[in-house]
C-alpha positions as CSV (number, residue, x, y, z in Angstrom):
1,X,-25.9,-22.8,9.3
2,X,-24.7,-20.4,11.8
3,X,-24.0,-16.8,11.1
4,X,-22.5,-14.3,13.6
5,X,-24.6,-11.2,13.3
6,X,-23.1,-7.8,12.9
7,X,-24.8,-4.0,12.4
8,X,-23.1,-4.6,8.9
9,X,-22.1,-7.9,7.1
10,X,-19.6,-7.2,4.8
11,X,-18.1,-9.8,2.1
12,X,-15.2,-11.5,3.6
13,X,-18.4,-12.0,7.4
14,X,-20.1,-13.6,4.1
15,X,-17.0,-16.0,2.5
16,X,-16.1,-16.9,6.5
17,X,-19.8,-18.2,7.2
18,X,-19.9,-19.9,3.9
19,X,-16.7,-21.4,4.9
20,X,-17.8,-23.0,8.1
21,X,-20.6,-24.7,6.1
22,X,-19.0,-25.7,2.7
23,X,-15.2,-25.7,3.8
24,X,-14.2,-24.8,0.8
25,X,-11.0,-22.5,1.0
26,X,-11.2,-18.4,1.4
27,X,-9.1,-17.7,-1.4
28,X,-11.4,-20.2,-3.9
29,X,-14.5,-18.5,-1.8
30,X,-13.2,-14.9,-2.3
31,X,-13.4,-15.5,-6.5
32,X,-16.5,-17.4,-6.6
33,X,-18.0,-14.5,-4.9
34,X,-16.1,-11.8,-7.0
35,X,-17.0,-13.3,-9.9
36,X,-20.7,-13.6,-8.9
37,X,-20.9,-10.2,-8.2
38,X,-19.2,-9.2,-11.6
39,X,-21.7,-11.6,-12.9
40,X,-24.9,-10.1,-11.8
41,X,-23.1,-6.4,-12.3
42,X,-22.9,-7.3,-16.2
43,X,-26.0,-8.8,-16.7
44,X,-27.6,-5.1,-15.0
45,X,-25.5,-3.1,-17.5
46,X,-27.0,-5.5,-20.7
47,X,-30.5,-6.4,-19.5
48,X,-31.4,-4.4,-16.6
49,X,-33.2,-6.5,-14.7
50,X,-32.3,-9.6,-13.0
51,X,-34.4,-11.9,-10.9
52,X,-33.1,-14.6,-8.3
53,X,-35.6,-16.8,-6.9
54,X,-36.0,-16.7,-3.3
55,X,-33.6,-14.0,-3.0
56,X,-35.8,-10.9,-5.2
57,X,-35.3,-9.1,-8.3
58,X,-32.6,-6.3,-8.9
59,X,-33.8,-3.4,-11.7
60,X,-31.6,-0.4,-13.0
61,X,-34.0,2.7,-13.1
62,X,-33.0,6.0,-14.6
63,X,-33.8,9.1,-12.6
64,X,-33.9,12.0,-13.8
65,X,-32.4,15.3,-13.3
66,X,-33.9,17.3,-10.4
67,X,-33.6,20.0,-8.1
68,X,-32.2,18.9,-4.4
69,X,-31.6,21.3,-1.5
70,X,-29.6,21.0,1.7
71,X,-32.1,20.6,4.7
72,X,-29.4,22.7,6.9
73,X,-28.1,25.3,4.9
74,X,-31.5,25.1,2.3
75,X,-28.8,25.8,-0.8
76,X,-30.7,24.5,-3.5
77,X,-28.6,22.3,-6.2
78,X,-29.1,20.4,-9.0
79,X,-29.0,16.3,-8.7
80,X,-27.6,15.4,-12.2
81,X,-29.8,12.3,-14.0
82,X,-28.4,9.0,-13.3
83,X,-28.8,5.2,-13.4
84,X,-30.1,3.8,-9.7
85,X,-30.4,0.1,-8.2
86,X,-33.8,-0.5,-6.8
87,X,-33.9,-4.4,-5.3
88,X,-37.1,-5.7,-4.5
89,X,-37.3,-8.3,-1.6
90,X,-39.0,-12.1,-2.9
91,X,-42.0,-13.2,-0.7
92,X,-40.0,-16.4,0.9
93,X,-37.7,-13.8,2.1
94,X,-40.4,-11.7,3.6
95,X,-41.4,-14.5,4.9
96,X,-37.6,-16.1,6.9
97,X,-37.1,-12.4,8.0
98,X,-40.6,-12.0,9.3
99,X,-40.4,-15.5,10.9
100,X,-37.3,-14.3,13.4
């Protein structure tokens, strides 16, 4: 598999390289991917955590709220408590970056 490499890879650089290998068509492509995305967006909502082998694990962790301030101006603020997504990279990928 060939991949053109960019700063940033966005979807449609991703459904045009799996195209090239599956030749499968960009509009079949474009819903398989939307509706994996969807797919792994639900299952964060319900279970909040979600591990893909060789790919790494993707966990919803609540922050909460906090005191931030602007390094220029040093206006201090308050950073409201939220859900974040923290991914966590799988040893075989470690180990195909690392091989490059």
């Amino acid at each position: 598999m060939v991949i053109k490499l960019r700063d940033n890879l966005g979807k449609k650089e991703i459904i045009n390289n799996v195209k090239s290998v599956v030749g499968f068509s960009s509009n079949n492509l474009q819903k398989i991917t939307d509706d994996i995305i969807e797919i792994i967006a639900d299952i964060l909502i319900t279970k909040k955590k979600i591990n893909i082998k060789n790919l790494g694990s993707f966990k919803v962790m609540f922050k909460k709220e906090r005191e931030g301030r602007n390094p220029k101006t040093k206006k201090e603020f308050v950073i409201t408590s939220r859900n974040s997504i923290t991914f966590k990279a799988s040893t075989s990928l470690k180990e195909k970056v690392n091989e490059i």
